[in-house]
C-alpha positions in Angstrom: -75.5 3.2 -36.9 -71.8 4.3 -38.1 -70.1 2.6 -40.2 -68.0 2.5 -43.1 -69.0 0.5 -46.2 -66.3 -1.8 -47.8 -66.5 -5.4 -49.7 -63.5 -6.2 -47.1 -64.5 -6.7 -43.5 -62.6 -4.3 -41.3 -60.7 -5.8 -38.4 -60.7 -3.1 -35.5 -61.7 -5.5 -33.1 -57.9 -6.4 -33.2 -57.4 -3.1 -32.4 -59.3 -3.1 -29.4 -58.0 -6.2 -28.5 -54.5 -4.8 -28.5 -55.4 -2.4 -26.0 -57.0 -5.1 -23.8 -53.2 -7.1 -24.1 -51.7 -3.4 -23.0 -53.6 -3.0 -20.2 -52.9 -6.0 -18.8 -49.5 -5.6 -19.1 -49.6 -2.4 -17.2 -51.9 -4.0 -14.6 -49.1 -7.2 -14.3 -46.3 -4.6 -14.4 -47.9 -2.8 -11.3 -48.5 -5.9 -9.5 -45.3 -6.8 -9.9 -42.9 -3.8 -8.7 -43.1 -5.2 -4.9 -42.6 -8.9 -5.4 -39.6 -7.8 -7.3 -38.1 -5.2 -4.7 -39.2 -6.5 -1.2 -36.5 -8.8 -0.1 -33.5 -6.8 -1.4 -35.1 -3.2 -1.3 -37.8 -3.4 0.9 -37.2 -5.3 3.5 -33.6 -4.1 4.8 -35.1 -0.6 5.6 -38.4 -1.8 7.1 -37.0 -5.1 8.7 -40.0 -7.4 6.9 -39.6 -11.1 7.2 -42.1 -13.9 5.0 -44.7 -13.6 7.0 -45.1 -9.1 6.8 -44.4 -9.5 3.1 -47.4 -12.5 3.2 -49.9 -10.4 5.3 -49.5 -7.6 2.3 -50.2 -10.0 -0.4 -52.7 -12.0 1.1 -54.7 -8.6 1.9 -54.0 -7.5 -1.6 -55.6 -10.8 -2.4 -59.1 -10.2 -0.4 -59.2 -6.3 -1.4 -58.8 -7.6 -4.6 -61.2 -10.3 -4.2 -63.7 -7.9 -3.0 -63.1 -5.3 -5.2 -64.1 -7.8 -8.0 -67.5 -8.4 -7.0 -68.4 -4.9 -7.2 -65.9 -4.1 -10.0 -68.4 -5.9 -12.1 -71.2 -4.7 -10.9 -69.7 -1.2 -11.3 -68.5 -1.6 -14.9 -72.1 -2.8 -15.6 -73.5 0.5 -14.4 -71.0 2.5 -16.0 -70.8 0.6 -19.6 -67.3 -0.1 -20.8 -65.4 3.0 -21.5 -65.9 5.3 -18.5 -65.1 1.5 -16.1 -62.4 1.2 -17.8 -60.9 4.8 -17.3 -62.1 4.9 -13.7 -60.1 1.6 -12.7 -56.9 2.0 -14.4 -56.8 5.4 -13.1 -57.5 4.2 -9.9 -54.9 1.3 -9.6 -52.3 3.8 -11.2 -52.9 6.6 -8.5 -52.5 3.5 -6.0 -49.1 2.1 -7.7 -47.4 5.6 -7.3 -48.5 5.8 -3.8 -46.1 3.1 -2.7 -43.3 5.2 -3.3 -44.4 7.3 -0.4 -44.7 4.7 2.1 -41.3 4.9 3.0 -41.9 9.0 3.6 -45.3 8.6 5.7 -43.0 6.1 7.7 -40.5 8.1 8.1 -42.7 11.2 8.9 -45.1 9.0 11.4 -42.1 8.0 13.6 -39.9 10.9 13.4 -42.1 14.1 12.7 -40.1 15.0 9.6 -42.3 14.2 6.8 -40.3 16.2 4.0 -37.0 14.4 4.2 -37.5 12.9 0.4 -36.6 8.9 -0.5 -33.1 9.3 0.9 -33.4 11.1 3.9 -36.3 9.3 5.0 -34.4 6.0 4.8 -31.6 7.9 7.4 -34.1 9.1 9.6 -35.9 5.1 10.0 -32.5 4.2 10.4 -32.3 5.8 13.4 -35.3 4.2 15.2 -34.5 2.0 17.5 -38.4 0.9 17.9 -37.9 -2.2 15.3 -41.2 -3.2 15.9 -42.9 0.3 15.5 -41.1 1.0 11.8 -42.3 -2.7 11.0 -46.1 -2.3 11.9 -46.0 1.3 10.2 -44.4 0.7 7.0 -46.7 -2.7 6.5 -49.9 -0.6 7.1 -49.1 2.0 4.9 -47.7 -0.3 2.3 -51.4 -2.5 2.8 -53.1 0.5 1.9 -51.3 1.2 -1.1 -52.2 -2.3 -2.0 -55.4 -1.4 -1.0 -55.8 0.8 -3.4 -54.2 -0.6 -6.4 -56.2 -3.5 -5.7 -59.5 -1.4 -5.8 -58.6 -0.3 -9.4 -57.2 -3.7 -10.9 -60.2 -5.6 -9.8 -61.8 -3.4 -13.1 -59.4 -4.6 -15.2 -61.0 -8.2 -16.0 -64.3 -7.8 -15.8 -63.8 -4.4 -18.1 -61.9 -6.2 -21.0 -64.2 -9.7 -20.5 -67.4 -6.9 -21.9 -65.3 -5.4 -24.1 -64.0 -9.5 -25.3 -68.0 -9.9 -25.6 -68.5 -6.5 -27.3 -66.1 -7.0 -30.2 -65.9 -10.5 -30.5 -68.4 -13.2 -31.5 -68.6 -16.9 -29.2 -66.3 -19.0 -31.2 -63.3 -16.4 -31.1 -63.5 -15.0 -27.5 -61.0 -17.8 -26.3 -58.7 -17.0 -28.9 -59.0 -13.3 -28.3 -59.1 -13.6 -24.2 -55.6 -16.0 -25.2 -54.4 -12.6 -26.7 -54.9 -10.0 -24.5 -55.0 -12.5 -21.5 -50.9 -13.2 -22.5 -50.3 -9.4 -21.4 -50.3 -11.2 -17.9 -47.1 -13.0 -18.9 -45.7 -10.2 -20.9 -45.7 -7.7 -17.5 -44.6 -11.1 -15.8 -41.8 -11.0 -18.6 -40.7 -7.3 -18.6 -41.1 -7.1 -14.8 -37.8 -8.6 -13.9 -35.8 -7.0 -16.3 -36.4 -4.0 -15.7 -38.0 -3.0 -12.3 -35.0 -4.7 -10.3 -32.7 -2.3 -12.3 -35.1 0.7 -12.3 -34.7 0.1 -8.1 -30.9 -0.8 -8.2 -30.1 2.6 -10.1 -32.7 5.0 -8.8 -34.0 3.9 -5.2 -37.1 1.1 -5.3 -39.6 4.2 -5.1 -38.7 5.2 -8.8 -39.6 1.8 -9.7 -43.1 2.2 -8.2 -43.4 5.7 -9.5 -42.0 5.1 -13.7 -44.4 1.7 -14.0 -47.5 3.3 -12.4 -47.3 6.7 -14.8 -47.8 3.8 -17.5 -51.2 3.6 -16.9 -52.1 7.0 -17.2 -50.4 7.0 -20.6 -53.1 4.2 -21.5 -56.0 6.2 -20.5 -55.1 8.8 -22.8 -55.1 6.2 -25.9 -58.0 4.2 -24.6 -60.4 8.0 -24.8 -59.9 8.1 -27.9 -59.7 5.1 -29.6 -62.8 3.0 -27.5 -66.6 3.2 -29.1 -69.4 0.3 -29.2 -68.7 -1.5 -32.2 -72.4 -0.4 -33.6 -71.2 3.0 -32.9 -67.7 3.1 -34.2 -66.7 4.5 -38.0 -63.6 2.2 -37.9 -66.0 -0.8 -37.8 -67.8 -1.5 -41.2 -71.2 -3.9 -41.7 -69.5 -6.6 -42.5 -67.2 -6.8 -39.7 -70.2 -5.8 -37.5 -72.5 -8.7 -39.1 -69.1 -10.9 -38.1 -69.2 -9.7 -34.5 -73.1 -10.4 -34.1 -73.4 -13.8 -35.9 -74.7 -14.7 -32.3 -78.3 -14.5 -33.0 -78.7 -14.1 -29.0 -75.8 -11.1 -28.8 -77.5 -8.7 -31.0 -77.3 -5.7 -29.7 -80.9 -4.3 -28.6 -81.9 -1.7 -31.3 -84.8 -0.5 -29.5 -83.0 2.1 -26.9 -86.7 2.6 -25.1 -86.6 -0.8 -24.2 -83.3 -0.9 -21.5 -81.5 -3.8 -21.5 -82.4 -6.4 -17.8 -79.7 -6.6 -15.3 -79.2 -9.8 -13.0 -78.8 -9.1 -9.4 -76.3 -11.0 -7.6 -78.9 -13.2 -6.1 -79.9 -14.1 -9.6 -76.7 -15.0 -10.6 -76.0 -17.0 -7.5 -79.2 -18.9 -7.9 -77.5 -20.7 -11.1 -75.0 -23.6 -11.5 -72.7 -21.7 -14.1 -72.1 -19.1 -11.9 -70.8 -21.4 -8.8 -68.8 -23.5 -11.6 -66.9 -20.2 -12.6 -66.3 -19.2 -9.2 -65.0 -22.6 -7.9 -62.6 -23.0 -10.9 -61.5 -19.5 -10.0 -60.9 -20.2 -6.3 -59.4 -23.4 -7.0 -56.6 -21.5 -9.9 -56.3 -17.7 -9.6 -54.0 -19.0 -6.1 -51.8 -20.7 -8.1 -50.7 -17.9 -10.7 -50.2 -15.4 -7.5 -48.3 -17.7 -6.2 -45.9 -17.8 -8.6 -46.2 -14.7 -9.7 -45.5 -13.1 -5.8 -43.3 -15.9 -4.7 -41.0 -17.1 -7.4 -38.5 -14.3 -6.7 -38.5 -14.5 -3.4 -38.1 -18.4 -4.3 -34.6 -18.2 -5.9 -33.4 -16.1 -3.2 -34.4 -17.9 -0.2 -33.4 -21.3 -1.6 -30.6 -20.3 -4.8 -29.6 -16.9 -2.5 -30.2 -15.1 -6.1 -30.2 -11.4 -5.3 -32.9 -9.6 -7.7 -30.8 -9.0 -10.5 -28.9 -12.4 -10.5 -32.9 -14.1 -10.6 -33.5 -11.6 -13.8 -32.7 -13.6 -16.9 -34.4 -17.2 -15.3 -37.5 -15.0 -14.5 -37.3 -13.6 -18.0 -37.3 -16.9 -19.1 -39.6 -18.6 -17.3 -42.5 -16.2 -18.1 -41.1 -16.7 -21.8 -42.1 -19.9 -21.6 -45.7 -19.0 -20.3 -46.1 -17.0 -24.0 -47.0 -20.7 -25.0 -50.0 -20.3 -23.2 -51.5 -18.4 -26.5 -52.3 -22.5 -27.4 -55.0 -21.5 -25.0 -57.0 -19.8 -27.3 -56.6 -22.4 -30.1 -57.4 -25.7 -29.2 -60.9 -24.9 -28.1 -60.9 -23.1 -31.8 -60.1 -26.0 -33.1 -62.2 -28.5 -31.1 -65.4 -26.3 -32.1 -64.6 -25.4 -35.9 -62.6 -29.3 -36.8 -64.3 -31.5 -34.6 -68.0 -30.2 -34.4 -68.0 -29.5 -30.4 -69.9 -27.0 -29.3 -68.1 -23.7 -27.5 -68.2 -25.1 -24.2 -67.6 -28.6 -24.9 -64.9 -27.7 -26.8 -63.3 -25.3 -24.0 -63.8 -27.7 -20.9 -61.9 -30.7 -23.2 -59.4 -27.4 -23.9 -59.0 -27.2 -20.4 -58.8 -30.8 -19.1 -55.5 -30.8 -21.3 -54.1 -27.8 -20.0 -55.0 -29.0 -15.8 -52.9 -32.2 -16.7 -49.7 -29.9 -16.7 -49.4 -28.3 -13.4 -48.8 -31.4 -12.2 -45.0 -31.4 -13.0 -44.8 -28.8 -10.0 -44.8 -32.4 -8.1 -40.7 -32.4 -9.2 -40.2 -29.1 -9.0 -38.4 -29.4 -5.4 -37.1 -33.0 -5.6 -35.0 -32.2 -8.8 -34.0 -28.8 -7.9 -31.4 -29.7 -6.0 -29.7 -30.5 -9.4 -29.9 -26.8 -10.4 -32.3 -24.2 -10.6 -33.4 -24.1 -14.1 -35.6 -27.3 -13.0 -37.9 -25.4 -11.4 -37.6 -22.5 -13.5 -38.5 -24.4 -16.5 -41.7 -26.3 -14.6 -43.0 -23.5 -13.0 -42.9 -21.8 -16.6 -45.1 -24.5 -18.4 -47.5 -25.0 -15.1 -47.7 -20.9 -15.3 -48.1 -21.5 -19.4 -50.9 -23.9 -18.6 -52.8 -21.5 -16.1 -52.8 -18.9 -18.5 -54.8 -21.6 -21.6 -56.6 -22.4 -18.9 -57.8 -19.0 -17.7 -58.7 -17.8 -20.8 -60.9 -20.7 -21.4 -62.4 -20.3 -17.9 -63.0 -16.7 -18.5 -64.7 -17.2 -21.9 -67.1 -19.7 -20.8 -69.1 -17.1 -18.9 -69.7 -15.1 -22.2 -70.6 -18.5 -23.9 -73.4 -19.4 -21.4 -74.7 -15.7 -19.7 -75.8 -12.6 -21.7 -73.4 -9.2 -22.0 -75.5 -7.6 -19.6 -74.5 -9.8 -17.0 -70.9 -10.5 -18.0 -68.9 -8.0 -15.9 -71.1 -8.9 -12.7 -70.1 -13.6 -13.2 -66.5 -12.1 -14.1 -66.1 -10.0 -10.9 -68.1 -13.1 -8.7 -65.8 -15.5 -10.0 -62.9 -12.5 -9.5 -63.8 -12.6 -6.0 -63.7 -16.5 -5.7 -60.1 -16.2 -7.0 -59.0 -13.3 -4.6 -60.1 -15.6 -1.8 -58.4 -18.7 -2.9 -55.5 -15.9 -3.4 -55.3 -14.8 -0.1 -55.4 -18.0 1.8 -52.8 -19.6 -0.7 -50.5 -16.0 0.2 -51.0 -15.5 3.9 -50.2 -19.6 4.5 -47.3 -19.0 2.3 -46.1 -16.3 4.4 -46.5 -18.2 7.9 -45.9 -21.9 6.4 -42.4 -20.3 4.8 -41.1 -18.5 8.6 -42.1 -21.8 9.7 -40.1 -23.7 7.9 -37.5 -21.3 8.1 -36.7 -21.7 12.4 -38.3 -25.3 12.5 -37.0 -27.0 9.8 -33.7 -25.7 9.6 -30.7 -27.1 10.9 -27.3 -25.8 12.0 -24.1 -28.0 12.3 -26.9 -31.0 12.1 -29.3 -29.7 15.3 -32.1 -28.5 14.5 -32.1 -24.3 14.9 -34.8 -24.0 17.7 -32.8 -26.8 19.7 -29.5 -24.9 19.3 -31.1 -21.4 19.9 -34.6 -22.0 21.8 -34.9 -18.2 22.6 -36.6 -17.4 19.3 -39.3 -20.2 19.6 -41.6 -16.9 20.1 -39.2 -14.5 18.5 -38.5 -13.5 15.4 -35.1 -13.8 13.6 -33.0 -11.2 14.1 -31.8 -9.8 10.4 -28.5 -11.3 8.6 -28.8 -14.3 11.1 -28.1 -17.2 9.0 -25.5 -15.0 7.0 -23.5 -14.8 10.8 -23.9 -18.2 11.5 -22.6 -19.1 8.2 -19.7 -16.5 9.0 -18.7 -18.1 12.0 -18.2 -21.1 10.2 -21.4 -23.1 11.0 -23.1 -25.2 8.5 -26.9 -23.9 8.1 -29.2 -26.4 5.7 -32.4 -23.8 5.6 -35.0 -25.7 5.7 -37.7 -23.1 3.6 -36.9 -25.4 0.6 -39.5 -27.9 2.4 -42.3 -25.0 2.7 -41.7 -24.6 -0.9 -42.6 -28.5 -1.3 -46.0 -28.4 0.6 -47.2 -25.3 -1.8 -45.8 -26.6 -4.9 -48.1 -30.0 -4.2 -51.0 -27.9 -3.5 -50.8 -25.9 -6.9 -49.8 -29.5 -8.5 -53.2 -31.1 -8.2 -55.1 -27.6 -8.0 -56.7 -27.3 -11.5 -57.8 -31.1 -11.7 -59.9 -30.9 -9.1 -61.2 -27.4 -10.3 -62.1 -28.6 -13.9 -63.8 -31.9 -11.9 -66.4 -29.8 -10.0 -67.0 -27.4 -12.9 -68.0 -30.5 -15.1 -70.1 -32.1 -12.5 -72.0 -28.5 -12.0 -72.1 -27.8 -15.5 -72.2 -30.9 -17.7 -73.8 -30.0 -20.8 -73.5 -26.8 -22.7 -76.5 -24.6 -21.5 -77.3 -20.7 -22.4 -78.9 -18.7 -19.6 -81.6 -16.1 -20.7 -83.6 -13.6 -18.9 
């Protein structure tokens, strides 16, 4: 063992720590690029409507999904620092590659495949096949998803072992609070910036500047990541601090390797289905928002991307507040004698009361926009307590060996709930659009029956409107049906996982 001798604990598992919150931003920054330049980038040159835009989330969603089961599994094999490097380099390399879709379109329907950003956007323009440049450009954007997806499925279940690593039971909440809040802060910087990045430079730059960012990372994380047992930085007494878990001391014997759980192992216990059900039930709920809530104020407050910038900036402003997360559960263990998970699933019945303000969101909108602004801020402040209580309760109750592999399960659970919340979004939010809308009072399918079966054709509502018609869109009642769903989402998540789980109980192997 390394380490350097001091009286005064070291504190390098901050360090660490810090690069866990970085990497998350990067990984929220990526996600975010296309929410943020679809409907006033994206969508004009490719002719998307909801429901394309909703097909490419919701597969992002189940490549995700799937990506996490084996991301765990894979960051298991590989141990922490090379599963790390493998998926941010992965979901960076996939990140640039949306820049290109527009090219490969281009080059697909035209034959020119080296007319650069602008001159591919004049050749597509000349394609009079609507349908052909809207099936091509949503494949090839799906498999940049697709890719990106691959790599960010590593990010949780990579930083949940390092969490485990570096930090002992009682501070892992607190910690995962920490690095967990780089979620908000790419949610935070996303808007902005990206929406001016793509204003000023084309939307591909946007795709291109953020995913560099992660190779950056890769660079610091090389050099800066050992074991804690292994690092100088770390001294005894900070060590003896991490590994005041009797049960998490590291195994000293090296010809003795450490056992693995197979996945039908960890299916065949409680805690595992408790973690993936809250996950299914929640992860939904923060996608939503967080691939939505633009296109939210500019369906129902017509807010182009820029004009939705500062109440994006401060609605994830308010989800900082989510660093209570980490906490209360600190406090219910080390003030009021609980025990980690007691503590954390009181923690979290708290934090699933607040989501159900989403309940108003749409009835007191019509006042102005800042309602829903502010509630979606403290229902997306309350998923991010909650999820880093959810994730920490899988290193309070399974061993480090098995951590990535119940993080990436329960990552999977979550994709899935992600996807179907997404792709009904997508469909529920066209419908609304043509079957709930009205024009000069009649309803819009009444008036114009010819696109029962048809889509929109683009600017429509804007010619109406020109003409002098009155058009009440009727999306804002879409909006409604998913706002209700997130609402009561996270009470009856924490109401399984207590009935599953009810005491505190360690698994061993």
């Amino acid at each position: 063992m390394s380490s350097v001798k001091s009286l005064k604990p070291s504190a390098f598992r901050w360090t660490i720590c810090s690069l866990l919150f970085i990497a998350t931003t990067i990984n929220y920054l990526d996600r975010q690029v296309l929410s943020l330049t679809w409907k006033d980038f994206i969508a004009p040159e490719f002719h998307w409507n909801n429901n394309d835009y909703g097909n490419i989330t919701a597969l992002f969603s189940i490549f995700y999904a799937v990506g996490m089961l084996f991301a765990g599994k894979f960051v298991d094999w590989m141990d922490t620092k090379k599963g790390f490097l493998w998926a941010i380099g992965v979901w960076s390399v996939g990140a640039v590659l949306h820049a290109f879709c527009g090219i490969a379109t281009s080059g697909i329907l035209t034959g020119n495949w080296f007319a650069g950003f602008q001159g591919s956007k004049e050749l597509i323009s000349t394609v009079s096949n609507t349908s052909a440049i809207i099936s091509t450009s949503v494949t090839l954007f799906i498999f940049a998803r697709f890719v990106l997806a691959i790599g960010e499925a590593g990010n949780f279940p990579a930083a949940i072992k390092t969490t485990a690593e570096y930090f002992p039971k009682k501070d892992r909440a607190f910690s995962t609070s920490i690095w967990n809040a780089g979620a908000t802060v790419g949610a935070l910087a996303a808007p902005i910036t990206i929406p001016f990045i793509a204003k000023s430079m084309g939307w591909e730059w946007a795709f291109i500047i953020i995913g560099a960012l992660g190779f950056v990372w890769m660079g610091l994380w090389v050099f800066v990541y050992k074991k804690p047992h292994h690092h100088k930085r770390v001294n005894e007494h900070e060590l003896t601090y991490i590994n005041q878990d009797q049960d998490d001391l590291p195994n000293e014997d090296t010809s003795v390797p450490e056992k693995v759980f197979t996945f039908k192992e960890c299916f065949s216990y409680r805690q595992t289905w408790a973690f993936a059900f809250g996950k299914f039930m929640t992860d939904g709920v923060w996608w939503f928002f967080l691939f939505w809530t633009p296109a939210y104020l500019s369906s129902v407050y017509k807010m182009d991307s820029t004009q939705s910038a500062f109440p994006l900036f401060v609605l994830y402003m308010i989800t900082l507040f989510s660093i209570i997360g980490g906490w209360l559960p600190k406090y219910f263990v080390e003030k009021k004698g609980m025990n980690a998970y007691s503590g954390r699933m009181k923690a979290m019945l708290i934090f699933a009361f607040f989501p159900l303000l989403a309940l108003l969101a749409q009835p007191l909108g019509s006042a102005t926009y800042w309602i829903p602004v502010l509630i979606i801020g403290v229902a997306g402040a309350a998923h991010q307590a909650w999820s880093a209580n959810i994730f920490s309760t899988v290193g309070d109750m399974f061993p480090k060996k098995a951590i990535a592999t119940i993080t990436g399960i329960g990552g999977m659970a979550g994709g899935i709930g992600s996807f179907l919340i997404n792709k009904s979004s997508g469909v529920l939010f066209d419908h609304a659009h043509k079957a709930w809308t009205t024009v000069d009072g009649v309803p819009l399918l009444e008036k114009y029956p010819q696109y029962i079966n048809e889509r929109l054709p683009d600017g429509f509502f804007e010619q109406l409107e020109k003409s002098g018609a009155i058009v009440k869109d009727g999306i804002d009642k879409g909006y409604m049906i998913i706002f209700s769903i997130c609402a009561v989402a996270y009470l009856i998540a924490w109401t399984v996982m207590k009935t599953l789980v009810p005491k505190y109980k360690v698994i061993s192997k």
